[in-house]
N, C-alpha and C positions, 0 to 999 in steps of 0.2 A: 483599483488594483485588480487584473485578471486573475484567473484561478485555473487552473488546469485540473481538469477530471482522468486521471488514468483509469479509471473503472470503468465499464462500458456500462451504457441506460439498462434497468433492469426492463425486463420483458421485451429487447431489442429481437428481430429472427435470429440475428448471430450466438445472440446467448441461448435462445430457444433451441434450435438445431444441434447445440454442444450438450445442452440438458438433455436430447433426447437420445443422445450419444453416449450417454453416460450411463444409461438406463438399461439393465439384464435385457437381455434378448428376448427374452419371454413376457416382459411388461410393454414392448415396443409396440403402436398403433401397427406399424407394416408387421410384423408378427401375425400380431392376431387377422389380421385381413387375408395373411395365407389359413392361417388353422383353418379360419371358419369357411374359406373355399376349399378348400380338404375336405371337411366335413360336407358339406353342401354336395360337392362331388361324389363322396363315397356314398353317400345316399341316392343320390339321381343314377348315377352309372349304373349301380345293379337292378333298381328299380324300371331304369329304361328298356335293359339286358330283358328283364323276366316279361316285361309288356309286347316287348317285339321278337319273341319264342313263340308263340303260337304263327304267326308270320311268316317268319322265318320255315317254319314248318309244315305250313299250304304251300310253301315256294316248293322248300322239297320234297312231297309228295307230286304235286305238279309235274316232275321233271324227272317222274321214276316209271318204273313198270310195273306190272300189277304184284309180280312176284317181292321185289323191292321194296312194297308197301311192310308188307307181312314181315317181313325179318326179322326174327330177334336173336340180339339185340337191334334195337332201333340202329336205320342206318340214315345217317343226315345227310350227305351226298352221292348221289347215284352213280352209279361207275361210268353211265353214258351216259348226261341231258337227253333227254325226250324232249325237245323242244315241239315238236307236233303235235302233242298231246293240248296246246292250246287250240290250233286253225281245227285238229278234229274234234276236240270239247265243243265249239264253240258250232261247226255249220254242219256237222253229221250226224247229231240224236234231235236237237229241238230248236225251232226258228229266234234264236236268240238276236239274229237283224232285228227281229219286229218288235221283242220283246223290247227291246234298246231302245226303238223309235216310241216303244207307250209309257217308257215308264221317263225319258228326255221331256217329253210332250207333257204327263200329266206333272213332273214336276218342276217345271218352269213355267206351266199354267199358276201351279200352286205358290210359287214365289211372288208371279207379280201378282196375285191377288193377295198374298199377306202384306207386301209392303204397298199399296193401295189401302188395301181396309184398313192396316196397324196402326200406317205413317196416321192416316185422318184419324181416328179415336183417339191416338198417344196425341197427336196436336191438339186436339179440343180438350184431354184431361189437364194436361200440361199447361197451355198458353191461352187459352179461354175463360172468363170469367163467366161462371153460371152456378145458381143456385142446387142444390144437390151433385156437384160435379164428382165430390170426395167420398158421398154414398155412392153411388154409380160406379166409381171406379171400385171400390170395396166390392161389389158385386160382381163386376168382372173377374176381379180376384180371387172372389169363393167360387168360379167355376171350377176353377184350379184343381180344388179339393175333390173335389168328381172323378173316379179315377175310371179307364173309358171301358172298363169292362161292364159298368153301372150303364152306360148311353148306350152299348153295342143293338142291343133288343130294340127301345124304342126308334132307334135310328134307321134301324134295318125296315121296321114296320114303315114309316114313315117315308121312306125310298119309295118302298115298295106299293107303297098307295100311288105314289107320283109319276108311277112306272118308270121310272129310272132304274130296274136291275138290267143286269148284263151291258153297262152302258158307264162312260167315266164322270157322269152325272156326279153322282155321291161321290170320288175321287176329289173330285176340282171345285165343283161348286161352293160347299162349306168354308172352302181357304179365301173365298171373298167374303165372307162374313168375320173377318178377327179371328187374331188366336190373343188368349189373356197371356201368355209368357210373352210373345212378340212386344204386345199392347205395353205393359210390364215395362219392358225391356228400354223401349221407346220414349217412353212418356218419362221412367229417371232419366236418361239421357236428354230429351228436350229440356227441361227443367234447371239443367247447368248451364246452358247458352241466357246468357244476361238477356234481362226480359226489357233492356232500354234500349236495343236492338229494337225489338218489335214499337217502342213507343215513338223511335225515330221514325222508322219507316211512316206511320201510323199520320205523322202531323206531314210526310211528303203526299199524303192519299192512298198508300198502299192499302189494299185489304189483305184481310186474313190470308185468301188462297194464296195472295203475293207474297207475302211472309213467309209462307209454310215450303213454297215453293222456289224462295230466291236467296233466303235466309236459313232457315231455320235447316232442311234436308239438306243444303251443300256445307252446312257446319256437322252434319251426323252420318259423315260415313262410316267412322269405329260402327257405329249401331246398325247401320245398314247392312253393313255388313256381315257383321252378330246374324242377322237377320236372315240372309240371303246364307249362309255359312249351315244355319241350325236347318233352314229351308229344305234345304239340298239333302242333308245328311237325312233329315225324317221320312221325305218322301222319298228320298234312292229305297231308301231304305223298307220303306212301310210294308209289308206281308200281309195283315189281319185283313185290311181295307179292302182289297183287291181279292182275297182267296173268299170271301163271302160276297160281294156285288157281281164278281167277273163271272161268266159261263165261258165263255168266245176264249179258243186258246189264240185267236189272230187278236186278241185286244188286252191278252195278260202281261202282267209286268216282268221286271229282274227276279223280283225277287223270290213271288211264287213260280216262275219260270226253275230255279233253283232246285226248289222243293220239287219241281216233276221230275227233273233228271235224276233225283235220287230217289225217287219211288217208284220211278219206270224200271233205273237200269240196274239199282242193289248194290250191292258191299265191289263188284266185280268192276265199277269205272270210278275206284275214285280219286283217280290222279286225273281225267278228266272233268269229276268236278270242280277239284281243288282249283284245278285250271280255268275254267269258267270264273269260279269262286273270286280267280287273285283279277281278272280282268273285270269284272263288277266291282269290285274294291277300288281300281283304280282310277275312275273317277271320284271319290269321296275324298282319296288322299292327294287328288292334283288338286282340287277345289281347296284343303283346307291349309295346302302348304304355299299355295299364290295366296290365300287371304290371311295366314297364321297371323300377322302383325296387326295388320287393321280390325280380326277379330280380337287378340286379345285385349286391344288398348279398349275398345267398343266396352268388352265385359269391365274390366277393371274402373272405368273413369262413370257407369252405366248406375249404380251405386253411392255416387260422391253427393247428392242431394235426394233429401226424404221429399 
């Protein structure tokens, strides 16, 4: 004899979806997934706000007059744009062409020498079997702890024996020998790509170089890129390096270039610095918003294996 059920199966979606229909608005899963993007928003918005004020504020100095500057109260946009105040920033007090060309050259020298040196050390910590591999790499590590005001001195002597001053000698060459963050960097990152990859390859004849080069680095560009991202920013960027090795103002960089226009020309151009200032910036910020995605994944996934 059949039986008919008018009650519908407990834990059917029908019944679920009516249970959560039922539920105060405030204990609702979609509730809280707005609160907490609320919150998350009211946080970042103002935090972004106050990061991109100093910014915002080399634009508009940039695009005032010298009287402009001075004003008080602070005036955030100038009654006319000075938009000249870049082409004469930039080709009327100091050869910033040239500067552009040494400091392009020495740090894209400095790139592909770290991901040369880096890639080969993070591959041999990572995917090579060798006795003392995990000492060694500790070592690398405690260079770290060095912090380079402690190297400045013996560095400088040591150039200076090799007659490498006034020459990008010391600039370039050290970035073929590793950096330990890079190395770092690399070597967690190798270490997530399943190591039955390499024992395939291994029984087709592959060598190591083969692996490193057809496996291992087209599975790491998050990291490469990491790489190439921190590259760029350190050496656009780097002052100390260059304002002690350089003499030759045809061989100095951006960033000591910087520093001479404000100690040549004084309080009286500095909406043409600012100006220079935002066009030196803007390479750092077109490189890091073409790689922003593949660096972040790079850092975050860089971590997922000790």
């Amino acid at each position: 004899m059949s039986q008919t059920f008018d009650k519908p199966l407990v834990g059917s979606s029908g019944t679920n979806r009516s249970a959560a229909h039922t539920l105060p608005w405030w204990k609702r899963k979609s509730t809280r997934r707005v609160l907490q993007a609320i919150f998350v928003y009211a946080l970042l918005i103002p935090g972004a706000c106050l990061f991109t004020l100093p910014l915002i504020w080399m634009l508009s100095t940039a695009l005032k007059t010298t009287k402009e500057i001075f004003v008080f109260p602070p005036q955030w946009l100038p009654d006319v744009p000075q938009w000249q105040n870049f082409s004469k920033g930039w080709f009327d007090y100091l050869p910033f062409n040239t500067f552009l060309f040494n400091s392009l050259f020495i740090t894209i020298t400095n790139i592909i020498g770290n991901l040369v040196s880096c890639c080969l050390a993070a591959y041999g910590f990572a995917r090579l079997r060798a006795k003392g591999r995990n000492f060694f790499f500790g070592l690398v590590l405690a260079t770290m702890l060095l912090p380079n005001e402690v190297l400045i001195i013996p560095q400088y002597v040591m150039f200076t024996k090799l007659g490498w001053n006034n020459s990008w000698l010391p600039l370039t060459v050290p970035a073929w020998f590793g950096y330990p963050f890079f190395i770092f960097l690399l070597r967690q990152f190798f270490m997530t790509i399943p190591h039955d990859l390499d024992e395939a390859a291994r029984l087709d004849g592959a060598s190591s170089w083969t692996i490193l080069s057809r496996i291992v680095l087209p599975l790491s560009k998050p990291a490469i890129a990491s790489v190439v991202i921190f590259g760029f920013i350190g050496n656009w960027n780097n002052f100390l390096s260059p304002l002690i090795y350089i003499r030759s103002l045809n061989k100095q960089t951006l960033a000591v270039g910087l520093n001479m226009f404000r100690g040549q020309y004084g309080n009286a151009d500095y909406h043409y610095m600012m100006a220079v200032a935002l066009l030196v910036l803007l390479p750092v910020l077109v490189v890091f918003l073409l790689g922003q995605r593949v660096f972040i994944q790079g850092i975050a996934t860089s971590g997922l294996k000790g």
